[in-house]
N, C-alpha and C positions, 0 to 999 in steps of 0.2 A: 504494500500500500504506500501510496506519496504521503509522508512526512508532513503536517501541517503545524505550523507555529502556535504553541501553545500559547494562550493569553494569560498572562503573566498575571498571579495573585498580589493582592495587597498583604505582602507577609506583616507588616506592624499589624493591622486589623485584624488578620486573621491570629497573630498572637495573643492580642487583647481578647478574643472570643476566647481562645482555648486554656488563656488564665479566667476566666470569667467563668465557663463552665466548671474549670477541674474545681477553683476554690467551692462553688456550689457544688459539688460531688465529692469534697471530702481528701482533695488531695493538696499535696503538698507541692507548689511551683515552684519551680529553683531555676536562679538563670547559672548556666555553668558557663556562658560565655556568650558572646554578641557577635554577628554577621554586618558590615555596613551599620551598624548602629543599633540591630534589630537583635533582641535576645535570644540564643540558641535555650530552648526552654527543657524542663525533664519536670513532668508529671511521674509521683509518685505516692501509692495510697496501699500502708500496708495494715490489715484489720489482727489484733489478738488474737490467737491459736495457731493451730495448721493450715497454711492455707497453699494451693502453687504460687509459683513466682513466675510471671509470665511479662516478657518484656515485648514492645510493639515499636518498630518507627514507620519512618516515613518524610518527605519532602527531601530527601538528599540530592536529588536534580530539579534544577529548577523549572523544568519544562513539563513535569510528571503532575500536575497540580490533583488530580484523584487521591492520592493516597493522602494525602494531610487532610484533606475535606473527609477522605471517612474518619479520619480519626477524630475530627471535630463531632461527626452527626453522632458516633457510636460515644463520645464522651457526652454531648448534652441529653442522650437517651437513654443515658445512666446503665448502659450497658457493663462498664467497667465497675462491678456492685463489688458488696463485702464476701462473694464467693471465693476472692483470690486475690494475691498482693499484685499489683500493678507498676508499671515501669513503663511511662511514656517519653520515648522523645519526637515530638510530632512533626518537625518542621526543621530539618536539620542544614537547610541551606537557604536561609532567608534571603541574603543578595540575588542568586541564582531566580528564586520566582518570582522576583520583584523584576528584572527582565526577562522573563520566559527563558531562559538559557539553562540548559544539564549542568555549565561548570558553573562554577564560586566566581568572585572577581577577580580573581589572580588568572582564570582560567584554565585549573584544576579541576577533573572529574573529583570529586568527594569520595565515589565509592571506590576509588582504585589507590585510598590512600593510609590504610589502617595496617600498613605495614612500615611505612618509611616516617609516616605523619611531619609532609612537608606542609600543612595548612595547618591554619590556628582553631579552624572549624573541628577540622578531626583530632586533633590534640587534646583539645578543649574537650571532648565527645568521647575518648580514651580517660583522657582524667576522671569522670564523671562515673563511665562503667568500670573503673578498677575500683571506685568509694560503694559498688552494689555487692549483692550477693549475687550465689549462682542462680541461675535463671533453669526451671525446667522445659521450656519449649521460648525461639525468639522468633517473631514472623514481623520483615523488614519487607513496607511494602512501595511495589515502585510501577511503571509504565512501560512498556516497549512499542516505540515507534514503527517499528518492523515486523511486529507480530501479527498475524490473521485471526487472531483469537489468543485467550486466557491460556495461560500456563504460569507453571511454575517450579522451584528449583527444590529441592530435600535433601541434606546434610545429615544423615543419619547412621553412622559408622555402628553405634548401639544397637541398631535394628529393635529399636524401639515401635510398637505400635505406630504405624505412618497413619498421618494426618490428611494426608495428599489428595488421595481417591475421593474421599468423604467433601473435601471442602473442595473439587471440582465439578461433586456430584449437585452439590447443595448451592451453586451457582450455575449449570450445565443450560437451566431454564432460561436466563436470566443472559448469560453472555455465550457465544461457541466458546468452545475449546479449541486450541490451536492443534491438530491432530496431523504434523509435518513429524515426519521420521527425523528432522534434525533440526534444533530449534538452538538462536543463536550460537550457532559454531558447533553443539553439543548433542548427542543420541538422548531423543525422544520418545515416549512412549506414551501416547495417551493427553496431551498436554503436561507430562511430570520428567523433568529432568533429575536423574540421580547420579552426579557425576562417578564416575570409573576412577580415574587417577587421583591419586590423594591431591586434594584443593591446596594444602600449605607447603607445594613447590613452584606456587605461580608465584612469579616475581610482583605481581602487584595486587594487596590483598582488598578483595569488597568487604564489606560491616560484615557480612556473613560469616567469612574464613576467618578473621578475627573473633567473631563469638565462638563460632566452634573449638577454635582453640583457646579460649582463656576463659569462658563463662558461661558454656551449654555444650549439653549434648546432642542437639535437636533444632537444628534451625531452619526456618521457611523463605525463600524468596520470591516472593507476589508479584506477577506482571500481568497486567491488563492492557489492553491492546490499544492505544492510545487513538486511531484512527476512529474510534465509534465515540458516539454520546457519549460526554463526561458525565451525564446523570445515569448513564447504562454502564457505565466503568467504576462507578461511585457505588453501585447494586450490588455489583457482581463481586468486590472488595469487601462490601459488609456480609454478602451470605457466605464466602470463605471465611473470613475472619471471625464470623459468629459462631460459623459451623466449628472452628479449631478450638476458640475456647472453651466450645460447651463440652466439647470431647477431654479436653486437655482436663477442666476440671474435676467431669467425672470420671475419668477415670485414675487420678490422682487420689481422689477419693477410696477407691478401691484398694489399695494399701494403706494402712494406716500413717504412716510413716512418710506416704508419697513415694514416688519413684527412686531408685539409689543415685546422687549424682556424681556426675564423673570428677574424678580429680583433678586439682590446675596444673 
């Protein structure tokens, strides 16, 4: 599909909503660092007991404007309740949607930097996740210009219960699935990429391959196909994202203890 220029969010406003909901929801706003002026934010709401730790982002390219808007609708719809401790960082490249642009103002891709961390963005964004615990599932969500449909990436060396199937099943109405035998560069099956070669010998790591290796055992990559309705890319983001956490928490539940997590 031809590439269309995404229309560049109002990141301060859209910050100002997503402090304005979490404080009404009970969370805790933290600026761990600012973008052009605009604060890189981390919503965080942990409730007393046992609960999973489930962390969410989004916005790391400026041109992907879906994934920060789900996470604003599914924050004022109180989705993020006291079933589970919570870890947002919504909007992780304010400069970037502020001119519809993938990089930062340096002109930096974001996600290809959590290895060298030559930006203040992902530094800043490293600091913030070494001050967390571990996380039992992370689902970082983004757009692909190039995709015919939904898909998306699974990090799971544990072969933990996969999340995959279920949250393309539970969106399948709502968006296609991208159903190409090789989807960005990678063997596909289904819309669900599960890479073969170990992730932590690419020379340049995304949010992903750094969580897997420092903070979970179980990470998702969400790509919606940026060519369709953003209010049809905004659907299709919240019924995977709803479908993972209902799953992640009940079945977190089934152990008392929760899941074992893997060592740093």
């Amino acid at each position: 599909m031809t590439p269309v220029k995404a229309a560049p969010l109002d990141p301060a406003a859209l910050a100002a909503r997503l402090t304005a909901a979490g404080q009404a929801g009970g969370f805790r706003v933290e600026w761990f660092g600012e973008s052009a002026g605009i604060p890189l934010l981390a919503l965080t709401k942990r409730t007393p007991g046992p609960r999973p730790r489930i962390y969410l982002s989004a916005g790391i390219h400026g041109d992907e404007p879906a994934p920060p808007l789900v996470l604003l609708e599914l924050l004022e719809a109180g989705v993020f309740d006291a079933r589970a401790n919570w870890f947002l960082c919504p909007i992780l490249n304010p400069h970037g949607h502020a001119r519809g642009t993938r990089e930062n103002a340096g002109g930096l891709d974001l996600n290809r930097d959590y290895k060298h961390l030559d930006s203040a963005e992902i530094s800043a964004h490293v600091g913030w996740l070494r001050r967390q615990p571990r996380f039992d599932v992370t689902l970082s969500v983004h757009e692909d210009w190039e995709s015919t449909g939904y898909y998306l990436y699974e990090l799971n060396p544990g072969h933990r219960p996969s999340l995959a199937e279920p949250m393309l099943a539970a969106l399948a109405g709502i968006c296609p699935i991208d159903q190409s035998p090789v989807i960005d560069g990678r063997e596909a099956q289904g819309g669900i990429i599960r890479p073969i070669s170990d992730p932590l010998l690419r020379e340049k790591w995304p949010e992903a391959i750094y969580l897997l290796n420092h903070h979970t055992a179980l990470t998702y990559t969400l790509e919606s196909p940026s060519a369709f309705p953003l209010a049809q890319r905004i659907a299709a983001h919240r019924a995977a994202l709803e479908t993972a956490l209902n799953l992640t928490i009940r079945d977190w539940h089934k152990t008392p203890a929760g899941p074992p997590a893997a060592a740093h």
